[in-house]
N, C-alpha and C positions, 0 to 999 in steps of 0.2 A: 568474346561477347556472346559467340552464338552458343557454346559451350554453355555460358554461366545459366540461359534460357533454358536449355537442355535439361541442366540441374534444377529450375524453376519447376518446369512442369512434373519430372519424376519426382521431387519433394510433393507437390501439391496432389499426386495423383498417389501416392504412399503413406498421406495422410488419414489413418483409419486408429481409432481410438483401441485402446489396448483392450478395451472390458468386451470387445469382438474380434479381434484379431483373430485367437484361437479357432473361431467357429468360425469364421471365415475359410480360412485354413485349411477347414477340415470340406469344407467347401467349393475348394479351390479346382477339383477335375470336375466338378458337375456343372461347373461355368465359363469351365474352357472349351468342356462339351456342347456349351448351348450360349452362345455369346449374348441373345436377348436380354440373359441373366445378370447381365454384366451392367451395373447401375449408372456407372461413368467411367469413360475411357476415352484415348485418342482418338481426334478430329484431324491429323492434320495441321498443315501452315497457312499462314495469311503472310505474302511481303507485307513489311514496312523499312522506308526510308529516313533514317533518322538523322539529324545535325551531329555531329560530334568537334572536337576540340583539333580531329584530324581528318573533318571533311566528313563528306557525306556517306553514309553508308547503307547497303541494304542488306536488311535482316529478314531471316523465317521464324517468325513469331510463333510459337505451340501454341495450340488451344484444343479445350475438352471437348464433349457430344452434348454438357448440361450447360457450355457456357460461363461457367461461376468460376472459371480460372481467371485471375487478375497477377498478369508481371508485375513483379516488383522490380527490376529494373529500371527497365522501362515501362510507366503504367500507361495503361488504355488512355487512347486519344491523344498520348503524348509524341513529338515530334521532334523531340532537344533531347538530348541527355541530363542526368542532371547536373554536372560538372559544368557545363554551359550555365546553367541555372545560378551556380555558385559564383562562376565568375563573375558572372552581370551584378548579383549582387555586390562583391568586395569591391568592384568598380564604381557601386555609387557607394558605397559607405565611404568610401573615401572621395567624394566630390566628385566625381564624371556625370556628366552630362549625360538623359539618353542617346541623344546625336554622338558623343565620343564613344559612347559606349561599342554600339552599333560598328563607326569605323573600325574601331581596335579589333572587335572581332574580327572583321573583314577583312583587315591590314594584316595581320598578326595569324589568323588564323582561316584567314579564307571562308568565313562561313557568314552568309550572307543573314542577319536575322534582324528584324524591321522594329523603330521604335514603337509600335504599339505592342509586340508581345516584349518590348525589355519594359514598358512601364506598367506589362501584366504584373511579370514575375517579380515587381520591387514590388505593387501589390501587394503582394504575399505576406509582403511584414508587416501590415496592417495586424491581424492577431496577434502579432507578435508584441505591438507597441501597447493595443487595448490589454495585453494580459500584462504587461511588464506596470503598467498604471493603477493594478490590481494586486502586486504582489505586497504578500506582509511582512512589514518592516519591524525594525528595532524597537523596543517599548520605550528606552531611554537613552537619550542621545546628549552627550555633556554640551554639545557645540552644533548648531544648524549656521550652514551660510545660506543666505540670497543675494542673487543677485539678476541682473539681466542685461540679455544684449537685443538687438535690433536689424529686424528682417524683411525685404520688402515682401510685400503679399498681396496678387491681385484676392479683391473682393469685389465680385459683382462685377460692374462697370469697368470701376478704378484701383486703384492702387493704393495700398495703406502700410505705413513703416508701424507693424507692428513687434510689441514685445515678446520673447521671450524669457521666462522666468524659469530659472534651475535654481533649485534646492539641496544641498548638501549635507549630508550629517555624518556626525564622527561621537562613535561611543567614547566612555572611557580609557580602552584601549587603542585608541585609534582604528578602528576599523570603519573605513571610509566607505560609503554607500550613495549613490544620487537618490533622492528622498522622488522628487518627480521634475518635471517638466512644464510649465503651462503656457502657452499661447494667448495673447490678450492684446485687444486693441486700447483697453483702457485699463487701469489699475484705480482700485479704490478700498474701502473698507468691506465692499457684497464682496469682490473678488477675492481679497486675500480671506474674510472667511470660508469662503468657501476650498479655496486650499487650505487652512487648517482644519476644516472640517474634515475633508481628504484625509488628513495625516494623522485626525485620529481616526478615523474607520477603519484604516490600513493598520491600526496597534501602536501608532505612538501615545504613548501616556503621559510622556513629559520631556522637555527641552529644558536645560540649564540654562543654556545660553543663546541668545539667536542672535548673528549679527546681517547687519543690513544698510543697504544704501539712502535709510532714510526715508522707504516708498510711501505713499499717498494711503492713509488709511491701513497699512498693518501692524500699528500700535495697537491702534482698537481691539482689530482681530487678533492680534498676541493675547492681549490683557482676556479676552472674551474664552478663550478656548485654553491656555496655557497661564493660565491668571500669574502661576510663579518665577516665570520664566523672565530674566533679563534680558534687558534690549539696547543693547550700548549702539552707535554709530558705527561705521567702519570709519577708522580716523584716517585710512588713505585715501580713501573717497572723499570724504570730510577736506582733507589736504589739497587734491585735485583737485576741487570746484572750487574751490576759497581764492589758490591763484591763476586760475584759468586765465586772468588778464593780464597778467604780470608780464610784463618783457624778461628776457632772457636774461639780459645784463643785471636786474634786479633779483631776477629767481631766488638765487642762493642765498643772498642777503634774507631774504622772505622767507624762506622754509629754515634756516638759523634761528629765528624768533620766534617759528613756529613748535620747535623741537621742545622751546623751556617750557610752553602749554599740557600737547600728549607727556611729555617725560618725567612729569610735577610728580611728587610722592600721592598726595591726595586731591581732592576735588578744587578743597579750598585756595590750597597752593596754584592751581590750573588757573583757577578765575585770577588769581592776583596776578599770575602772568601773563593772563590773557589783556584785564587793564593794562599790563603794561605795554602789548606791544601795540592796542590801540595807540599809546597815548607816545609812541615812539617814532622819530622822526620817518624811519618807513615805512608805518603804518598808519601816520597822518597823511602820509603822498598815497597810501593803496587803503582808504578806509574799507574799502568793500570785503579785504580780507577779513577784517577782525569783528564787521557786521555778520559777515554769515556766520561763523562762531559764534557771534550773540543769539543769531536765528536759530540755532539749533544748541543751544547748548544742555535744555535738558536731556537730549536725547545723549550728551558727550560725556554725562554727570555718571554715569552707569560703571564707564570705562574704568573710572579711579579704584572702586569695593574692590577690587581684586588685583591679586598678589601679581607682581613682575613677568611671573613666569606662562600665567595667564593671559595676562595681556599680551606676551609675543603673539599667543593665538589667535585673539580678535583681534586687533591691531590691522587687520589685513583679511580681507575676504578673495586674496591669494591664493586657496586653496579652489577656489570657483575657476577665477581668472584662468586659472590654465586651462581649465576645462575649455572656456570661452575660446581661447587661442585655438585649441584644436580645431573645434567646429567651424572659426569663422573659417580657416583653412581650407574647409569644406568649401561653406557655403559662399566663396568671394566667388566661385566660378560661376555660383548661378546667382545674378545680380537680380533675381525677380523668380519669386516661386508661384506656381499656377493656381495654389491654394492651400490652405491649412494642411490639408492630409498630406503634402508634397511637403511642407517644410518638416513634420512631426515623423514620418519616415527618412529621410537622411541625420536629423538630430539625435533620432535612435540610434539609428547605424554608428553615431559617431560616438555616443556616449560608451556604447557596447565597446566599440573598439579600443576608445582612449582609458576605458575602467582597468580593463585587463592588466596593464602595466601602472597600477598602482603598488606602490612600498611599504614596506614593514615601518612600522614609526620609528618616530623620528626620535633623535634625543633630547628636541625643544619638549616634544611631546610627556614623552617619560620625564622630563623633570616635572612638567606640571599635573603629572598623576596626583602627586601628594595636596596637592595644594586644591584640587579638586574635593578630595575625600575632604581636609580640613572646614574648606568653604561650604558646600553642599550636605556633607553627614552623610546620613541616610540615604537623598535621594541617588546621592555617587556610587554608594555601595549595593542598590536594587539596579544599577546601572554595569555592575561586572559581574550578574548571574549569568546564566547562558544564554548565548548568542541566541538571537529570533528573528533575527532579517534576514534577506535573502545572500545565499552562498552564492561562487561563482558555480556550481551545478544547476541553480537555477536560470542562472542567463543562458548555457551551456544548453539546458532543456529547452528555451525558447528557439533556435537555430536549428535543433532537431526537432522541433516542431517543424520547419518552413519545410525538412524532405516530407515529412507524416503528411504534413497538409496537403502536397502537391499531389501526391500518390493519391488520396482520400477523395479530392479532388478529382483528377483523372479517372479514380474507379466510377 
């Protein structure tokens, strides 16, 4: 380490631009002779004591006679490494606590460092999340999911189980992207405009398809911002809530009646099946099922326009849910977040992480390329020019921001 400093200062102090070096040069015995001459030079060490990953250690810090040297190492003012720095983070992106975090270092590696500088240094993702809510995205997306899960959140006083909202998109090629994030105590037609207005500032021009849980108010805001875009139900969602009452013993009998509904060739078919399992002896014992189908059925009408292989796709807003699993993962350890900015930094952290091990498409996928191009036209095929959303080099950039920033910081 004290070596790499060593190399710090003789880099920064050999840093003289080429269009004078020459003349320099030639300069160089009349300022050995008269050191006054000499504009900037060694100062000297300062100790410092720094944390490391193998205890504590002290260092002789270099520094100039102007001052204006800055380690990169270790930058001014700083007292951790930055490997400490890393750790604390992969510790909360995967759900630790600051209290865990704290012990493990201590347990594990003997270095005593206090939860107010581990909930500095998560901190730090804060840019990270404002820029990631900034990046631009794909112009044309054949498939958007929403969906949402639920987080407690002190506010103020009290406490509120509020929602979060993740959006998904998937080009024509499959290339899978989280579209954003939104935190909300309430859901209605202002709020999801105001997410699609988001999504088009950010460069979406247009959604094929957007499937959804049914929310409060973003029919409106579809129709209002993406006028062409379909909006079928998620029919497992749809599924779930219809027998949430259902006993056990009944279930299967129940979701067997339900299969001749989603499975119909067309719409018209659907509704005839759907009178029938009203009007069928265990759907006159569970009328509740075959009312909520009726409560929602225009939103179920959508599902039918499109070909088989389509439908596997929306069929299921499955491609979220897993997301969901990961995070809750996370977030079961910490049963109460201290605010908005505490839940929107670990959900980053999580989405970062769980993105990464995304797959190359699927073969349901590639069957329903075609069927895309057939249904859509035009807008499928401004949908396979080149890629414009964000690469993993851009998530990749955000993470080497968090060193840039620390150091920038410290200076």
């Amino acid at each position: 380490m004290q070596g790499i400093l060593e190399g710090e200062i003789k880099a920064h102090m050999e840093k003289i631009p080429d269009h004078v070096r020459e003349e320099l040069q030639n300069s160089v015995d009349a300022l050995n002779e008269n050191p006054l001459l000499v504009p900037n030079k060694r100062n000297g060490y300062s100790k410092k004591t720094v944390k490391t990953l193998t205890g504590p250690i002290t260092l002789d810090i270099p520094r100039d006679r102007n001052g204006d040297y800055a380690p990169i190492i270790i930058p001014r003012h700083s007292r951790v490494l930055p490997e400490i720095e890393r750790q604390i983070l992969a510790m909360y992106a995967r759900g630790s606590s600051t209290r865990d975090i704290s012990k493990t270092l201590r347990n594990i590696y003997g270095v005593e460092v206090d939860q107010t500088f581990i909930s500095r240094v998560t901190d730090s993702v804060r840019p990270m999340v404002e820029e990631r809510k900034n990046l631009r995205l794909q112009t044309v997306y054949a498939v958007a999911y929403f969906d949402a899960m639920f987080l407690k959140i002190r506010d103020g006083v009290g406490v509120k189980n509020m929602a979060v909202h993740i959006a998904i998109g998937v080009d024509v090629q499959e290339r899978r992207e989280v579209l954003g994030f939104w935190i909300a105590e309430t859901e209605g037609a202002s709020f999801w405009a105001s997410v699609f207005s988001e999504l088009k500032t950010r460069g979406v021009e247009d959604i094929m398809i957007a499937v959804t849980d049914g929310f409060k108010g973003m029919t409106e805001a579809i129709e209002k911002f993406f006028p062409h875009t379909a909006h079928p139900t998620c029919i497992v969602h749809l599924r779930r809530h219809s027998t949430v009452v259902i006993p056990q013993k009944d279930l299967k009998e129940v979701m067997t009646e339900l299969k001749t509904i989603y499975q119909a060739t067309n719409a018209e078919e659907a509704r005839n099946a759907l009178d029938t399992v009203a009007e069928s002896p265990i759907g006159k014992r569970y009328p509740s099922v075959a009312r909520k189908w009726y409560s929602v059925w225009e939103k179920v009408v959508p599902f039918f326009q499109f070909d088989p292989e389509i439908r596997r796709l929306i069929y299921t807003t499955n491609q979220i849910e897993a997301l969901h699993r990961a995070i809750r993962k996370l977030t079961k350890t910490s049963s109460l977040y201290p605010n908005v900015e505490s839940a929107e930094k670990q959900i980053f952290l999580a989405i970062v992480d769980f993105t990464t091990g995304w797959r190359q498409p699927s073969r349901q996928w590639s069957a329903a390329v075609s069927r895309f191009d057939l249904f859509f036209g035009e807008r499928c095929t401004r949908g396979c020019g080149n890629y414009t959303g964000p690469t993993s080099e851009d998530y990749s950039k955000l993470f080497k921001a968090f060193d840039k920033g620390r150091n920038d910081e410290a200076s």
